[in-house]
C-alpha positions in Angstrom: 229.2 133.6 -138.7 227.9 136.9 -140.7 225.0 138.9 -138.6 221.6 137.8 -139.4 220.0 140.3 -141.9 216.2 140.1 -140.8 215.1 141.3 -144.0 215.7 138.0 -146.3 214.5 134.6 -145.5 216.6 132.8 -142.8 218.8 129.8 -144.3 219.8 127.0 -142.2 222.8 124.6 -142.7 223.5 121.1 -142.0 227.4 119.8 -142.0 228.2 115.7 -141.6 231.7 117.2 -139.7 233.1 113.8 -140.2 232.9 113.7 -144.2 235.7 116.2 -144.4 239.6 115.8 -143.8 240.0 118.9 -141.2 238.9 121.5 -139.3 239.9 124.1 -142.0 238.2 122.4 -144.4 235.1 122.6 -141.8 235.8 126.3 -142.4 235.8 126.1 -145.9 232.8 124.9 -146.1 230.8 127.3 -143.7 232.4 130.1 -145.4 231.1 128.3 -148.8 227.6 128.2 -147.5 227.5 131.4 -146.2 228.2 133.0 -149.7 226.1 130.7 -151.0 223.2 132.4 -148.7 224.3 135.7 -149.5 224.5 135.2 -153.2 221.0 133.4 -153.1 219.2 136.0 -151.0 219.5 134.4 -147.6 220.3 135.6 -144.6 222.8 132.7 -142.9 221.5 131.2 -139.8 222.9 128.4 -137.7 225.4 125.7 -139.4 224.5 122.6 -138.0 227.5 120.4 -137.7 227.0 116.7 -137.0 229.4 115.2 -134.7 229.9 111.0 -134.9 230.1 111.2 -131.4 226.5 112.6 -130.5 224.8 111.8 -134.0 222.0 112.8 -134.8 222.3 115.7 -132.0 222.4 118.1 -134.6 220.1 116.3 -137.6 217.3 116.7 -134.7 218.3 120.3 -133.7 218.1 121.1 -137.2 214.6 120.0 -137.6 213.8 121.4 -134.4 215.0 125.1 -135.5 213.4 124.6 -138.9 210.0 124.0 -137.6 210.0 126.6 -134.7 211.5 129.9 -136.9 209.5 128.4 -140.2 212.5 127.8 -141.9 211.5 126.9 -145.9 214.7 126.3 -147.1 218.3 124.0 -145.4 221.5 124.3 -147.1 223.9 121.3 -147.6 227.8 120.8 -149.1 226.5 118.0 -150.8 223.9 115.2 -150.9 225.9 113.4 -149.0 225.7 115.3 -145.7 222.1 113.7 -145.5 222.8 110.6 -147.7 225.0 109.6 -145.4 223.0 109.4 -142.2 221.3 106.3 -143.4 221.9 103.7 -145.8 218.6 102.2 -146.7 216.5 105.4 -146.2 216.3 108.6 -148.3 216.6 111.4 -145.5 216.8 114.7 -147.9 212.4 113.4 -149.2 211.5 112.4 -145.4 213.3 115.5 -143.8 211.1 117.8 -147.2 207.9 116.1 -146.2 208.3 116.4 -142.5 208.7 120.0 -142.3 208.2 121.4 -145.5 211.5 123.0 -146.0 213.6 121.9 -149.4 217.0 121.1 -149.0 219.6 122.9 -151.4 223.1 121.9 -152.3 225.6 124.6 -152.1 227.4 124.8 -155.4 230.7 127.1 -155.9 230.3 130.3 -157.4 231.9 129.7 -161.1 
């Protein structure tokens, strides 16, 4: 991870580790969101990568960090990285309302 630049708004991001095939494609992605940050006028915080093992570990460290640095704004590969932590519930509008950060999706440069 890049040094923090203190003098843009901190980004946070949020992986679902076991959505992707393997680890370099966990690197991939980080790498991804981290220009994403840059390009958008972030500063790249903490990637949050969810583990099936201690889930959700890192969904509730997320929220933690976004509510205690004031986070306004989480970073995702896809919808899916929240869509699929529950079914029958739409995480991305609870996780805006609860703590007043929006959630973008990382797109590729073109």
């Amino acid at each position: 991870m890049s040094e923090v630049d203190y003098t843009r708004p901190l980004l946070l991001g949020y992986v679902l580790k076991h959505l992707l095939m393997t680890d370099g494609e966990l690197i991939d992605i980080k790498v991804q969101l981290e220009q994403f940050a840059a390009l958008e006028g972030f500063s790249m915080g903490t990637i949050y990568v969810e583990e099936t093992a201690t889930t959700p570990a890192a969904f509730e460290a997320l929220i933690a960090a976004v509510n205690r640095y004031e986070v306004t704004t989480v970073v995702i590969p896809s919808r899916l990285h929240f869509a699929a932590l529950a079914v029958t519930h739409d995480v991305k509008g609870t996780f805006e309302r609860a703590t007043g950060a929006r959630v973008v999706i990382a797109t590729p440069s073109p």
